[in-house]
C-alpha positions in Angstrom: 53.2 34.6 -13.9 55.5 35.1 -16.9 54.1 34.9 -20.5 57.2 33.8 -23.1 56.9 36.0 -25.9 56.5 34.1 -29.7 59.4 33.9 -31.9 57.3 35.3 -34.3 56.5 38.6 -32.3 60.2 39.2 -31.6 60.8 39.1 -35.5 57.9 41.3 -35.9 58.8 43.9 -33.2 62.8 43.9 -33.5 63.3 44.6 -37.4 60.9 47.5 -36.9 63.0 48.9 -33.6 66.2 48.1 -35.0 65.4 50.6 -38.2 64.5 53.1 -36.1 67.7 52.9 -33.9 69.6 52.5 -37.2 68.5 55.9 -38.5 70.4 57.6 -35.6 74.0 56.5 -36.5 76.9 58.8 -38.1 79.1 57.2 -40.8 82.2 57.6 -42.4 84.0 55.5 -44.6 87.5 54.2 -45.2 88.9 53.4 -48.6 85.5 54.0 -50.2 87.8 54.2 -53.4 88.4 50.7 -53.2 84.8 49.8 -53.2 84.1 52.2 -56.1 86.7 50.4 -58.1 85.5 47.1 -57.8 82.0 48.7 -58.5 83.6 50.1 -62.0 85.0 46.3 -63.1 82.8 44.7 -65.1 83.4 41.4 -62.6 80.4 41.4 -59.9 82.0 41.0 -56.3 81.4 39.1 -53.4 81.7 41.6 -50.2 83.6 39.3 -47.0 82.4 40.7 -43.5 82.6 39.4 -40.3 80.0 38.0 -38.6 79.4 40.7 -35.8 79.5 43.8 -37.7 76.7 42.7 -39.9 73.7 45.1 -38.3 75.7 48.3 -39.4 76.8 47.5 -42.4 73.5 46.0 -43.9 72.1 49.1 -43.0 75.1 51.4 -44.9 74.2 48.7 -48.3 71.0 49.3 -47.6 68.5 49.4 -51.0 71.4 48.4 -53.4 69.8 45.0 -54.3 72.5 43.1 -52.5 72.0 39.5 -52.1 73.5 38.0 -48.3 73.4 34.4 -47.1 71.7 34.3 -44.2 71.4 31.1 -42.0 68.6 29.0 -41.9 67.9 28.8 -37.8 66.2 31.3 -35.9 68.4 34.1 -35.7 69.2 33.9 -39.2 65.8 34.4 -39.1 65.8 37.4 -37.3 68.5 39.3 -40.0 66.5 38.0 -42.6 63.6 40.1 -41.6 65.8 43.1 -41.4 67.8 42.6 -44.5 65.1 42.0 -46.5 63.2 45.1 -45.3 66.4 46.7 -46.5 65.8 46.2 -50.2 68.2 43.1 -49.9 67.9 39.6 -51.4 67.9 36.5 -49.2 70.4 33.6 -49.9 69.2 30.4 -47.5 71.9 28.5 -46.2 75.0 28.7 -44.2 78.6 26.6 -43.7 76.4 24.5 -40.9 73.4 23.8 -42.8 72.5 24.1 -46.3 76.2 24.9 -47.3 75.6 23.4 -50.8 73.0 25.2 -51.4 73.7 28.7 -50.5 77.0 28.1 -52.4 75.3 27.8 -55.0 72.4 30.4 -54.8 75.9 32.6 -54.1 77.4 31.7 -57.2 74.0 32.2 -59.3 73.3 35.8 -57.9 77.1 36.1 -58.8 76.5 35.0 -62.5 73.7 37.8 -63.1 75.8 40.4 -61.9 74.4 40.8 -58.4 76.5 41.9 -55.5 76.8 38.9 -52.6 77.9 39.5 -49.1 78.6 36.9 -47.2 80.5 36.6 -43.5 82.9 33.3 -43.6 82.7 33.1 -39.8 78.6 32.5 -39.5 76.6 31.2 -38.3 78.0 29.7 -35.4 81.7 30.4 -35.4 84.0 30.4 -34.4 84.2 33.9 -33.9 86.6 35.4 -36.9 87.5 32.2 -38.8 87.3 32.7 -41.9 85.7 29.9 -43.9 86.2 29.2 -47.4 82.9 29.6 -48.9 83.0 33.2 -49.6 86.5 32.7 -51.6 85.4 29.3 -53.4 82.0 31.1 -54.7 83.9 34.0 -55.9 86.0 31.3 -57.7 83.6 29.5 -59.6 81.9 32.7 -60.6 84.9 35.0 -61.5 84.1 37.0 -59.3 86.0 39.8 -56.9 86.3 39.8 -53.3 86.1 43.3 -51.6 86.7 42.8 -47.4 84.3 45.1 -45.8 84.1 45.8 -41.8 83.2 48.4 -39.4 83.1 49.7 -36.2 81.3 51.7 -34.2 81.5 53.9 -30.7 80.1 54.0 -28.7 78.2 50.1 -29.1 76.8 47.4 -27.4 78.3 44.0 -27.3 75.8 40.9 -27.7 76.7 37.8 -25.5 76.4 35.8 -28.7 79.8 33.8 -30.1 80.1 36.9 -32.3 80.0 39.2 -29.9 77.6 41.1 -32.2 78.3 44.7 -32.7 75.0 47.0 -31.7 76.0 50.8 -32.2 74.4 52.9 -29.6 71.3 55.6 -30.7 74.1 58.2 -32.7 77.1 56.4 -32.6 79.5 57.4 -35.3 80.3 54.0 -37.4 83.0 54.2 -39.6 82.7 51.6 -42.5 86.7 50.3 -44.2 86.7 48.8 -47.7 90.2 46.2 -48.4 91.1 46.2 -51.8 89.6 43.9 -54.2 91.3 40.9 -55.5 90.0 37.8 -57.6 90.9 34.1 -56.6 93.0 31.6 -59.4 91.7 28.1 -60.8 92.5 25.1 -58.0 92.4 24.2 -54.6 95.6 26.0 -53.5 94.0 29.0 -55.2 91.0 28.7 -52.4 93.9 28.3 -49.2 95.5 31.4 -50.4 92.5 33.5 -51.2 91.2 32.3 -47.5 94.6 33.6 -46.1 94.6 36.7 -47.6 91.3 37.6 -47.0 92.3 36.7 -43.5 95.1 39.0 -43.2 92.8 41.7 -45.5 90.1 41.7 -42.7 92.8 42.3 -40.1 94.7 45.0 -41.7 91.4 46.8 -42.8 90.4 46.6 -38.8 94.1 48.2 -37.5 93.4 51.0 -40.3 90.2 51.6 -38.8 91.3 51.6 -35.5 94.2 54.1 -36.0 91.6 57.0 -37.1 
């Protein structure tokens, strides 16, 4: 006879395994420059990362009091535990439910000088379309966006829509910051900061890729 396991035991048991697999990976980093700069303007920032690269790099930001949206359903769940064993601050919400109010949590943290990451494509996808809440909350709070990805050999690919990135126990991860860039008043202001981050994300992946 098979015994389901609780939600609540997987969230108990993963975060914990998922650290200790974590502490096994190599890094390296990509334009780290960029990131610094956008750390030296007085402007806080909102880092833009795609959906599946999210377990590496929350681990990298690890225990710099950065605040992340994190969905409100059960896998959001799931990050949530390990973010928040990270030294990171929770943002409830997504594009798919409570998109109003992590907006706004967003552009609060934003306002005290906090740090928010945020992945346009979660929590459901599409895989890599890039939504516009990350740009509009960087709006409203004159804030920065710094594009943030990373990849990792050798990994594990999840089934999920995102195709979640898992790097393997000492995989070497190499982290790429795109330069920062603040959004203009308006609603045209939002479409091109969306398509720019867009074509940021993509040119940040094919510098990456070429190391």
């Amino acid at each position: 006879m098979r015994f389901p396991v609780p939600p609540v035991m997987v969230r108990l048991i993963a975060a914990p395994l998922l650290r200790s697999l974590s502490r096994s990976w190599r890094f390296r980093t990509v334009g780290e420059e960029r990131w610094k700069a956008a750390v030296a303007d007085p402007r806080p920032f909102v880092f833009v990362l795609w959906h599946e690269s999210i377990l590496p790099l929350l681990w990298w930001h690890r225990d710099q009091g950065i605040a992340v949206v994190v969905s409100q359903g059960r896998e959001g769940k799931y990050v949530g535990d390990y973010a928040s064993r990270l030294g990171y601050r929770l943002i409830p919400g997504s594009s798919s439910r409570g998109g109003p109010r992590a907006l706004l949590g967003a552009v609060r943290m934003l306002e005290e000088g906090a740090t928010v990451a945020i992945t346009p494509d979660g929590p459901k996808g599409p895989r890599r379309e890039m939504k516009p809440g990350a740009v509009q909350a960087a709006q409203r709070a004159g804030a920065q966006l710094v594009p943030l990805h990373a990849v990792a050999r050798p990994a594990w690919r999840a089934g999920s829509w995102d195709r979640l990135t898992i790097p393997k126990p000492r995989a070497e991860v190499v982290v790429g910051y795109g330069e920062p860039f603040v959004v203009g008043a308006g609603d045209d202001a939002v479409l091109e900061g969306v398509d720019r981050c867009r074509v940021a994300m993509a040119t940040l992946e094919e510098e990456i890729l070429t190391l």
